[in-house]
MOPAC internal coordinates of N, CA, C and O (Angstrom, degrees):
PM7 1SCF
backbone

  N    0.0000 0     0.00 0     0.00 0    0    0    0
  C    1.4462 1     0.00 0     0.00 0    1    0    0
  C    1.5380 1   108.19 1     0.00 0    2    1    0
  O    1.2310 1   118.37 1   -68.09 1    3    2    1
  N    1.2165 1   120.71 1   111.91 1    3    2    1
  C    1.3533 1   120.69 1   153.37 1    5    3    2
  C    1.3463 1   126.14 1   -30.25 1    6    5    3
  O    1.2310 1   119.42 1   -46.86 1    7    6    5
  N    1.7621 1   118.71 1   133.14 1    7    6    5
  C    1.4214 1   134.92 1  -171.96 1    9    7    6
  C    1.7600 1   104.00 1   -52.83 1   10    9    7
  O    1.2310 1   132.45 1   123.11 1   11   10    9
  N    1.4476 1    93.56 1   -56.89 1   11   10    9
  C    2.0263 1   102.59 1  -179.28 1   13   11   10
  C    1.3563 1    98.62 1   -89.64 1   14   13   11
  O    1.2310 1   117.74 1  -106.12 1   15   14   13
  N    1.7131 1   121.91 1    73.88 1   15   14   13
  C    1.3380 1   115.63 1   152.33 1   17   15   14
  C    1.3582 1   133.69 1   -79.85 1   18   17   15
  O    1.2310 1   131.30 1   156.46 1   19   18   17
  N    1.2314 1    95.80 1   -23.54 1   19   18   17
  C    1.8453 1    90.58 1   159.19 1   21   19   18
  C    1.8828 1   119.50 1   -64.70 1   22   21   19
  O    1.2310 1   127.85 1   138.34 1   23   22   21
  N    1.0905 1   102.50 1   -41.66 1   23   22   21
  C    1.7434 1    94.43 1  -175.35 1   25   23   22
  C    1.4517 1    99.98 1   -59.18 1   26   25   23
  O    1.2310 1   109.95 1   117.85 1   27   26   25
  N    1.4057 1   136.47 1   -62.15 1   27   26   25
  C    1.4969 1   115.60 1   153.05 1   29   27   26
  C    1.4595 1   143.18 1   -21.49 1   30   29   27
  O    1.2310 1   125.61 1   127.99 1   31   30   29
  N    1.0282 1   106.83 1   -52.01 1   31   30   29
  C    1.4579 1   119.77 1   178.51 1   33   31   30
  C    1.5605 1   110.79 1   -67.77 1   34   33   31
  O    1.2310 1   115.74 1   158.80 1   35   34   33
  N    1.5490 1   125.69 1   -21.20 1   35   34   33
  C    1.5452 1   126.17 1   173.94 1   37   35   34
  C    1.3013 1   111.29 1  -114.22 1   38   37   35
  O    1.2310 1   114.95 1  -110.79 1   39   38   37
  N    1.1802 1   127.18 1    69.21 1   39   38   37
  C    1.5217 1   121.74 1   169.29 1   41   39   38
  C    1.0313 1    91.59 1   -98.20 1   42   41   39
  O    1.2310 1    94.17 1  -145.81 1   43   42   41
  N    1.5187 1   162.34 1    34.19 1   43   42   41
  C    1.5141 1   131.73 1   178.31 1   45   43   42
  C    1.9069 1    81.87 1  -135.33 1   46   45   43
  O    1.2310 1   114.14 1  -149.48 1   47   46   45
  N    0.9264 1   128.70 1    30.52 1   47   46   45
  C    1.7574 1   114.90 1  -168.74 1   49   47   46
  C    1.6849 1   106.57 1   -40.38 1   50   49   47
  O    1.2310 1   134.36 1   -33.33 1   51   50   49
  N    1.3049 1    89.84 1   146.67 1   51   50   49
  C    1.3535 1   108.49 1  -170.80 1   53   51   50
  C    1.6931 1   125.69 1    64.40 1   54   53   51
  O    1.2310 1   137.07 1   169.28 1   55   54   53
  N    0.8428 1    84.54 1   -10.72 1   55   54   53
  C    1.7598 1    93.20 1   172.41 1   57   55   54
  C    1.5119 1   117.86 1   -54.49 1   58   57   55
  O    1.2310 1   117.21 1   145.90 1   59   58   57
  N    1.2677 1   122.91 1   -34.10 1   59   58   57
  C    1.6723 1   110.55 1   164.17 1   61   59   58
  C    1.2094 1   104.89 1   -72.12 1   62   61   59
  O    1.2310 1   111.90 1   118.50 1   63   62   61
  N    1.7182 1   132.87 1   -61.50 1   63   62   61
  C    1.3160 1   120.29 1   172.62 1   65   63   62
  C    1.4197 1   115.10 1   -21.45 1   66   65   63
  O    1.2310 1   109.36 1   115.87 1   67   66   65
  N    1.0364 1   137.54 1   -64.13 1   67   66   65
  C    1.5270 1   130.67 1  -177.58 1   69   67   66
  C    1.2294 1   131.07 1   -56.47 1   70   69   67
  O    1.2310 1   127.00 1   137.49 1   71   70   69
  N    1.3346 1   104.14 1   -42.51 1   71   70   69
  C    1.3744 1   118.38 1   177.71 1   73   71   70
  C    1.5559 1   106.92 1   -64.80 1   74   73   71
  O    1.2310 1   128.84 1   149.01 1   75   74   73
  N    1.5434 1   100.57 1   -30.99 1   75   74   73
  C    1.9193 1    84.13 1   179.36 1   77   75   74
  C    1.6326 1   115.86 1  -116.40 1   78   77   75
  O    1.2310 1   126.04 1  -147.35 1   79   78   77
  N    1.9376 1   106.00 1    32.65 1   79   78   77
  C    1.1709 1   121.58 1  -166.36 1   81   79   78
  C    1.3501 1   126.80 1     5.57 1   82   81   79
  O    1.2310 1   130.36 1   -93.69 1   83   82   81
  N    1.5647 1    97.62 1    86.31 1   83   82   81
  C    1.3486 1   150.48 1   165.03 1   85   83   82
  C    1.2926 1   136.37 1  -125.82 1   86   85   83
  O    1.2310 1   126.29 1   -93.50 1   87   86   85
  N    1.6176 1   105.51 1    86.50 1   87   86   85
  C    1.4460 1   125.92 1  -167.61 1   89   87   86
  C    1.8295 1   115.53 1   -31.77 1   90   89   87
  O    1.2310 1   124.72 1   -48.06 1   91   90   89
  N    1.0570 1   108.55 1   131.94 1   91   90   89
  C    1.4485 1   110.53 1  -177.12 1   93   91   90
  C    1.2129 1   121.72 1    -1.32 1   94   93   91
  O    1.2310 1   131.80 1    90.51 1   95   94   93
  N    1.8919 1    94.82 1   -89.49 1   95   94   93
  C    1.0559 1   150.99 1  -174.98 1   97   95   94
  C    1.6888 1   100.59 1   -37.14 1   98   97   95
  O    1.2310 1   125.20 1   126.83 1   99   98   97
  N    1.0630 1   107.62 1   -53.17 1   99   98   97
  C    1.7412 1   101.36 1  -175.67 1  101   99   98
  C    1.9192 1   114.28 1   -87.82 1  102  101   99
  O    1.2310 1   130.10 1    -1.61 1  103  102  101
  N    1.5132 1    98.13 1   178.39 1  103  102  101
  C    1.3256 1   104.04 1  -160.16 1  105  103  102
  C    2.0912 1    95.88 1   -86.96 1  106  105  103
  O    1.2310 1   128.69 1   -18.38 1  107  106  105
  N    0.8449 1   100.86 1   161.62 1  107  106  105
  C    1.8406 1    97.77 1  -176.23 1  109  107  106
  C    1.8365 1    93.52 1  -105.12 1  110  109  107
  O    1.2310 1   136.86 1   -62.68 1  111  110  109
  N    1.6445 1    84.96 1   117.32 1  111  110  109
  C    1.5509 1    89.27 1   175.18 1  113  111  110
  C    1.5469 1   139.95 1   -50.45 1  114  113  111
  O    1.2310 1   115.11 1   -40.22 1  115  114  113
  N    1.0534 1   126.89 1   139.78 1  115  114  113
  C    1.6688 1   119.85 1  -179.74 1  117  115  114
  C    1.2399 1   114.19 1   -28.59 1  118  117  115
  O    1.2310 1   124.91 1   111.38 1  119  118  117
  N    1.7478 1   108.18 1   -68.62 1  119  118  117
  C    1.4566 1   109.44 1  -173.10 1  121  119  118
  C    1.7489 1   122.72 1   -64.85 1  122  121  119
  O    1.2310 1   119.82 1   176.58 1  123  122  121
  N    1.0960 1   117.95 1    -3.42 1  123  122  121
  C    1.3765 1   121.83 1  -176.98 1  125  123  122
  C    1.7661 1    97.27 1  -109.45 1  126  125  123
  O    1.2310 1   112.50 1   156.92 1  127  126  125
  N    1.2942 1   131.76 1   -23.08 1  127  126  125
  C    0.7215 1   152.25 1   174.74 1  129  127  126
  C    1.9328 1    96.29 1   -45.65 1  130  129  127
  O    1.2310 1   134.03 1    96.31 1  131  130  129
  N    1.5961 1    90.48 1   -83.69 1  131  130  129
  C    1.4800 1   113.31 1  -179.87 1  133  131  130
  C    1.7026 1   115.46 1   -55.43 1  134  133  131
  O    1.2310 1   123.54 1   136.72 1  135  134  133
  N    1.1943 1   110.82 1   -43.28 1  135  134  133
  C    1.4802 1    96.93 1  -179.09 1  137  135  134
  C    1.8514 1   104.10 1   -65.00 1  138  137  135
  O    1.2310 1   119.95 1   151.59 1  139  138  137
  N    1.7379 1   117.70 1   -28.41 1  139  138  137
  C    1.0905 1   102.23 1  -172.21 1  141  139  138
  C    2.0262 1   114.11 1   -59.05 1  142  141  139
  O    1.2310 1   121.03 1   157.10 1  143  142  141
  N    1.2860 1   115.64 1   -22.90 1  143  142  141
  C    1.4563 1   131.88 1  -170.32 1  145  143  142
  C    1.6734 1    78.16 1   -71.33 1  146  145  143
  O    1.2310 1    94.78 1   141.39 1  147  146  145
  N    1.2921 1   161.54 1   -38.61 1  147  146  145
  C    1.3465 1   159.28 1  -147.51 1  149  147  146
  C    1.7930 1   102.70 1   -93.44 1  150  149  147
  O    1.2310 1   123.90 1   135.31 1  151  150  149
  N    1.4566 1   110.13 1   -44.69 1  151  150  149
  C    1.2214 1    98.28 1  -173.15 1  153  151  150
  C    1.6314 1   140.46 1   -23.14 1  154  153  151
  O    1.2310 1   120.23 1    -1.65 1  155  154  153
  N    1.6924 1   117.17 1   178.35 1  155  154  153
  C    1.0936 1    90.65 1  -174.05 1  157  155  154
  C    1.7174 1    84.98 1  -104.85 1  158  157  155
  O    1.2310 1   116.23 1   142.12 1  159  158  157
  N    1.6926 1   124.77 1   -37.88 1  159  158  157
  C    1.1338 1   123.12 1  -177.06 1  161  159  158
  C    1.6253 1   114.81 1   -47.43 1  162  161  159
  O    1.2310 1   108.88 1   -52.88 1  163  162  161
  N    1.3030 1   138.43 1   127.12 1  163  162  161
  C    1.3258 1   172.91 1   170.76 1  165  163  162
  C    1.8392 1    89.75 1   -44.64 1  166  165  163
  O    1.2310 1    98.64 1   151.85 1  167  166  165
  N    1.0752 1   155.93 1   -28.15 1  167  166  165
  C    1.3895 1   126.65 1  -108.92 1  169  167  166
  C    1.8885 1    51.04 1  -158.27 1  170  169  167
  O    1.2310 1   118.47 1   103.32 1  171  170  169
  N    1.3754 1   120.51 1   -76.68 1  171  170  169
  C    1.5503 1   107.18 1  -152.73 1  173  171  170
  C    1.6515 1   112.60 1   -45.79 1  174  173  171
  O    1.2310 1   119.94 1   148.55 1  175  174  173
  N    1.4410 1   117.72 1   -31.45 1  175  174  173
  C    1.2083 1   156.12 1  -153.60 1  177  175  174
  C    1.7194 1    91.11 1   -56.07 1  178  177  175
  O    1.2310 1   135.24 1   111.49 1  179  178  177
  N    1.4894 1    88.12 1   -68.51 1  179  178  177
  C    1.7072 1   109.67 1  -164.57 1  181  179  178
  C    1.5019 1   102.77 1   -61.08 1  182  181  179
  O    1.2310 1   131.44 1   128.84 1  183  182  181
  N    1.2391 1    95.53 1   -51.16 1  183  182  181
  C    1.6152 1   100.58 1  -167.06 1  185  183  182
  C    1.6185 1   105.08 1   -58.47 1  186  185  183
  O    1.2310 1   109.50 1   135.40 1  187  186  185
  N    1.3855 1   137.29 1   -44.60 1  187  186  185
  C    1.3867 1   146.76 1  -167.51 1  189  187  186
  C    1.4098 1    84.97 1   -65.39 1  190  189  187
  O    1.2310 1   110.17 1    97.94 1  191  190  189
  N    1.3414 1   136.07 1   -82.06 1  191  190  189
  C    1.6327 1   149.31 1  -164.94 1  193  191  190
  C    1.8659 1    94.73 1   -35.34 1  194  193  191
  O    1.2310 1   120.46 1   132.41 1  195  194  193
  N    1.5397 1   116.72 1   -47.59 1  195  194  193
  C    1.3974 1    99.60 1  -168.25 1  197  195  194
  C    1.3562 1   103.32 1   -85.57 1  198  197  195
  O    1.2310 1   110.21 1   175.48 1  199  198  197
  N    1.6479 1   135.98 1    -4.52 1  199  198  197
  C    1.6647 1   129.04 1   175.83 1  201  199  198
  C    1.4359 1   107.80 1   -74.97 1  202  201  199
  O    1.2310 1   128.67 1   146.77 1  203  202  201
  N    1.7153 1   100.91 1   -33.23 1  203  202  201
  C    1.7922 1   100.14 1   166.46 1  205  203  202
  C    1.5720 1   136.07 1   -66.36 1  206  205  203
  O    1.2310 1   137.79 1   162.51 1  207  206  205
  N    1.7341 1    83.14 1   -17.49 1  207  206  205
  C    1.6604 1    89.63 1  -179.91 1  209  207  206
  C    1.5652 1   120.69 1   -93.94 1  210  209  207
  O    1.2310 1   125.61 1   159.11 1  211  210  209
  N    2.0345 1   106.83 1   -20.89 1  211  210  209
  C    1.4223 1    96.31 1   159.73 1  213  211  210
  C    1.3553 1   117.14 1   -84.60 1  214  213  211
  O    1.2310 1   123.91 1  -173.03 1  215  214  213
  N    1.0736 1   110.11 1     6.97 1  215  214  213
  C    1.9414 1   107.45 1  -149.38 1  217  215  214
  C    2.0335 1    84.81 1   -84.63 1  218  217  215
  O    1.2310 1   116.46 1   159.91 1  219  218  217
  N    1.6744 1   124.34 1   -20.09 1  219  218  217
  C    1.2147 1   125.56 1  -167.27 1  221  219  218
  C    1.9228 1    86.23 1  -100.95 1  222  221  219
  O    1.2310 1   119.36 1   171.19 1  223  222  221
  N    1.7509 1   118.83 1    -8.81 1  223  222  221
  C    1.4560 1    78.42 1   163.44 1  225  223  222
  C    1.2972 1   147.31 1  -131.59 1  226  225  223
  O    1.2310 1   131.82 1  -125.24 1  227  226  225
  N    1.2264 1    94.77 1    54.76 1  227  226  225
  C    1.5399 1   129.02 1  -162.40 1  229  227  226
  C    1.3063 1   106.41 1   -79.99 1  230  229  227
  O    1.2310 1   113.26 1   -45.96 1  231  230  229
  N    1.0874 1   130.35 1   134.04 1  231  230  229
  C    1.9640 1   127.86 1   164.65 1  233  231  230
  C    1.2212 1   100.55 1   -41.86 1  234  233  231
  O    1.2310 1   128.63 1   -41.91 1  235  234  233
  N    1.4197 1   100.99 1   138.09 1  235  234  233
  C    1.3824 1   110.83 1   159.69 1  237  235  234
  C    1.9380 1   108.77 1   -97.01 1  238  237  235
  O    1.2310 1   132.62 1   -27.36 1  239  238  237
  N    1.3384 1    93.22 1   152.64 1  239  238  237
  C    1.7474 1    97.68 1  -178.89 1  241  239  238
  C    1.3988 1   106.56 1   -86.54 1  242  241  239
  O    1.2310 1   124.55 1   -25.37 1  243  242  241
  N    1.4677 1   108.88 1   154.63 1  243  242  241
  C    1.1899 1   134.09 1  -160.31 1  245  243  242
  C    1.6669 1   120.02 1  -112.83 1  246  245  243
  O    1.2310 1   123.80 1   -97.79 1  247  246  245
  N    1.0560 1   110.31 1    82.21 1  247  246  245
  C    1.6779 1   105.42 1  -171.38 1  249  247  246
  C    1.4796 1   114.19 1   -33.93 1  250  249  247
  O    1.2310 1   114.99 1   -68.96 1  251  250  249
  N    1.0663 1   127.11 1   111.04 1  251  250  249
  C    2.0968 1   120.97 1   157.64 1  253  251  250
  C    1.4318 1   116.95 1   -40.38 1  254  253  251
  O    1.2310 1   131.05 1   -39.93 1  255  254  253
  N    0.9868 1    96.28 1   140.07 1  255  254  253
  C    1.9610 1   100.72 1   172.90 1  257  255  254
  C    1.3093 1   105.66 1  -107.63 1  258  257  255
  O    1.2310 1   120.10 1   180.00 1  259  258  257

C-alpha cells in the first residue's frame, strides 16, 4: 500500500455528496450516511465506508484551559 493512500483514494471529491444529493458545503447526515453503506451500487458502497474512515481521522478539538 502506498504511504499517500488517501490522495489516491480521493480523486472523485465530492462524488458521494452528489450521489446522495448533498450540497458540498454541508456535512452528509448520519442516517443517509448509513443507508449509503446499504446500497446496492458497489462504487456508492466504497465511497460511504472511506467518509467513515476519514471522518475518525480528523483532529479532535482541544478545550483551552
Amino acid at each position: 500500500m502506498p504511504r499517500k493512500w488517501i490522495v489516491e483514494a480521493t480523486k472523485h471529491k465530492g462524488a458521494l455528496h452528489r450521489a446522495l444529493g448533498v450540497p458540498e458545503d454541508m456535512k452528509i447526515p448520519p442516517a443517509k450516511l448509513k443507508a449509503a453503506l446499504h446500497s446496492s451500487n458497489p462504487t456508492i458502497v466504497k465511497e460511504a465506508n472511506l467518509a467513515k474512515t476519514l471522518e475518525k481521522l480528523r483532529p479532535k478539538r482541544v478545550a483551552k484551559r
